[in-house]
C-alpha positions in Angstrom: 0.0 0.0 0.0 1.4 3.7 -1.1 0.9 6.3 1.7 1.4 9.9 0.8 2.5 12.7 2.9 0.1 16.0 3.0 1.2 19.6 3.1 1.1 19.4 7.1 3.7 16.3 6.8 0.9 13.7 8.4 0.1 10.2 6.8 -3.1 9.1 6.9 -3.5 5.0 7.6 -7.1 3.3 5.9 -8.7 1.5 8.4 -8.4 -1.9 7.0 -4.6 -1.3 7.5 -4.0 -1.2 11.1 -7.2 -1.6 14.0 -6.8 1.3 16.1 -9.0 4.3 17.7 -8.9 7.8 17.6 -6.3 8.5 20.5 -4.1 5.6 20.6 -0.4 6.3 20.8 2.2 5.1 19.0 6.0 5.6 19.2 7.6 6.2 15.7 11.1 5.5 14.8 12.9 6.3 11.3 15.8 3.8 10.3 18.1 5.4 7.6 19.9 2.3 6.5 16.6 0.8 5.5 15.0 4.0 4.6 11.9 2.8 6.6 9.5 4.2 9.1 8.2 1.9 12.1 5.1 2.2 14.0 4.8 0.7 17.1 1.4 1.0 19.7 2.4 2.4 23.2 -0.3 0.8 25.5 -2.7 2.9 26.9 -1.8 2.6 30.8 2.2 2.9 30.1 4.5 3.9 32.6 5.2 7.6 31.0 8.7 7.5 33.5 9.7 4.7 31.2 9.0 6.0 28.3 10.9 9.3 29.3 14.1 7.0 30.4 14.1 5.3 27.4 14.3 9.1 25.4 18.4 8.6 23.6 18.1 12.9 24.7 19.4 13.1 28.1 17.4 15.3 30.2 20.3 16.8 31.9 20.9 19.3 28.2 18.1 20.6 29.1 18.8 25.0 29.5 17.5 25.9 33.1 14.0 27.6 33.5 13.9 31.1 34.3 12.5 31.8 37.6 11.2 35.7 36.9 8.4 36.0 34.6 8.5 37.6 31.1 8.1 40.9 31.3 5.3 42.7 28.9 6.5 44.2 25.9 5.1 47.8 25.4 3.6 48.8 22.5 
């Protein structure tokens, strides 16, 4: 089956292809040597820490949050 990309960059899967619901989640992973795109379902009740220890980005990068607020811009 040929799947093509829209303007917004979203593929849209017939419903004979794959059973699944409006809200199910599914962690998607690109492999260049194979040029491919995998889909795999992430269960409804998962374990969100997991899934955040499991991220190859290392939360530790991340640039430290302000403490102030932003101030207003006059116009």
């Amino acid at each position: 089956m040929i799947l093509t990309l829209d303007a917004k960059r979203r593929l849209t899967l017939p419903a004979s292809l794959i059973p699944a619901q409006p809200g199910d989640h599914f962690q998607a992973e690109f492999d260049p040597e194979e040029d491919t795109v995998v889909f795999r379902r992430i269960a409804k009740n998962a374990d969100w820490l997991n899934v955040l220890k499991a991220c190859p980005v290392k939360m530790d990068d991340l640039p430290p949050r302000r403490s102030e607020m932003p101030k207003r811009l006059e116009l």
